[in-house]
C-alpha positions as CSV (number, residue, x, y, z in Angstrom):
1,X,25.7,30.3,102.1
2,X,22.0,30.6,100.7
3,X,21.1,32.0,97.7
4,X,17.6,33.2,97.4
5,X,16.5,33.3,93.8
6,X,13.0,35.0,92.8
7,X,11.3,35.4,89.8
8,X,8.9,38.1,89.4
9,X,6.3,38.3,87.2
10,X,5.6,42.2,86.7
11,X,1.8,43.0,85.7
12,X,1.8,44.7,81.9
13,X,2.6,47.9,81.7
14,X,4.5,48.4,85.0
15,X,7.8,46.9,84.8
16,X,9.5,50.3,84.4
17,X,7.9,51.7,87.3
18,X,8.7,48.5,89.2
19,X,12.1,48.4,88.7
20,X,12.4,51.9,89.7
21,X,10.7,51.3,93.1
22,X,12.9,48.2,93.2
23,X,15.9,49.7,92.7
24,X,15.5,53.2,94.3
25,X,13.0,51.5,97.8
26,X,13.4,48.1,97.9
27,X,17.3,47.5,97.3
28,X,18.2,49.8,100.1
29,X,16.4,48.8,102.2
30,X,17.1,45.0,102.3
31,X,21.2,46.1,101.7
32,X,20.8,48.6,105.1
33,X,19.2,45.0,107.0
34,X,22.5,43.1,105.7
35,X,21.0,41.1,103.1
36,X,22.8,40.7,100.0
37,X,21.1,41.5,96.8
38,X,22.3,40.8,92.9
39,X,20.1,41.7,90.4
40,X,17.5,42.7,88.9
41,X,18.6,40.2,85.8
42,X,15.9,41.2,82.8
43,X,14.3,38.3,81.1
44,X,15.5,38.2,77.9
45,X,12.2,36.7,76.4
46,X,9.5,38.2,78.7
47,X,9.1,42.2,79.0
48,X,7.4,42.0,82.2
49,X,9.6,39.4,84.2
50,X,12.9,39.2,86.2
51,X,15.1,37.4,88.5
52,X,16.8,39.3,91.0
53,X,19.4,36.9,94.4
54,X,19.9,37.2,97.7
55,X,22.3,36.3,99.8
56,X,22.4,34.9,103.7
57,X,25.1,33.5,105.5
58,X,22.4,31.0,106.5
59,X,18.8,29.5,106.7
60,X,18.4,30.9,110.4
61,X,19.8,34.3,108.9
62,X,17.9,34.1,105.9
63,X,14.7,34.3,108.5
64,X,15.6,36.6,111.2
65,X,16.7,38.6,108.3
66,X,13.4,38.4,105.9
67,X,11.4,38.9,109.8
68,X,13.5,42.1,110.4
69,X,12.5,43.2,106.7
70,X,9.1,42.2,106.2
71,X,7.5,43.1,109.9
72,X,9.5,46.4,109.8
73,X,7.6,49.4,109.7
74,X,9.1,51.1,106.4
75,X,7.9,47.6,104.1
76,X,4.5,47.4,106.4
77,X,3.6,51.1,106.2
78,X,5.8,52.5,102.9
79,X,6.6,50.3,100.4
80,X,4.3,46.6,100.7
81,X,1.5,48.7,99.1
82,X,3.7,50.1,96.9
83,X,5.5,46.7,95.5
84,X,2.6,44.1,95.7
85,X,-0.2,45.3,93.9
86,X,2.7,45.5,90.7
87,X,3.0,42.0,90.7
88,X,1.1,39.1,89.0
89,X,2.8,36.4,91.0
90,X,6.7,36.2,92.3
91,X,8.7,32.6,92.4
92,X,11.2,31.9,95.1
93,X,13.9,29.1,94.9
94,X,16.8,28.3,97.3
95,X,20.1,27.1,96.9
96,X,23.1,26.1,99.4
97,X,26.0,27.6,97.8
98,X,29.9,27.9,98.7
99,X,30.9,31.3,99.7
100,X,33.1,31.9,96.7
101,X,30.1,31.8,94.6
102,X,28.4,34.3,96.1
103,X,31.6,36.5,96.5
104,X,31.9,35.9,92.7
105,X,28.4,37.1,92.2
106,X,28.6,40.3,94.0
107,X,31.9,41.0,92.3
108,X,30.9,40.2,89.1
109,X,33.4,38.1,88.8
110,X,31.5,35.0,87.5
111,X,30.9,31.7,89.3
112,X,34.3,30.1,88.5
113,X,35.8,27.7,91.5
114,X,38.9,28.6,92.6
115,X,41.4,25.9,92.4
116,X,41.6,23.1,95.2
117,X,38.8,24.9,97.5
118,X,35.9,23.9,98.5
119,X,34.5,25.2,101.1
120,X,30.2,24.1,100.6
């Protein structure tokens, strides 16, 4: 599995109505193209940043599914001019992950192994 994890860096003042568009716009529609998202995860330090995952079964997924996402018409005509000029600057990191992880993470179950398995 691969775990997308981005940092955003909100510009002052916005971070509320960021989050709101994220949550209510964004969310749905990256849940409705099958990508899994966890988050948004506040900074504890910084008002005006978070860290938000998501999840793909694989790199090849991760870009048909980002494609599907990012060229559809609701991001290109709704929500990109919405979402982008909010932001200072975003981050993105990935990580290969075992499955259980990321089941843990959308349970909230924590990212404890299970015993004997292994399955990266």
């Amino acid at each position: 599995m691969i775990v997308e994890i981005r940092t955003y860096h909100i510009k002052a003042g916005l971070r509320d109505a960021f989050l709101k568009f994220f949550e209510r716009e964004a969310v749905p529609l990256q849940r409705s193209l099958d990508i899994g998202v966890v988050g948004p995860f506040i900074d504890a330090e910084h008002d005006d940043v978070f860290v938000w995952l998501r999840t793909f079964p694989s790199l090849r997924a991760r870009d048909e599914m980002k494609r599907a996402l990012y060229e559809g018409d609701k991001w290109k005509n709704e929500l990109e001019s919405v979402a982008m000029p909010m932001l200072e600057s975003y981050d993105v990191v990935l990580a290969s992950v075992p499955t259980w992880f990321v089941n843990d993470l959308k349970t909230g179950r924590g990212a404890a192994a299970p015993t004997g398995v292994d399955d990266a």
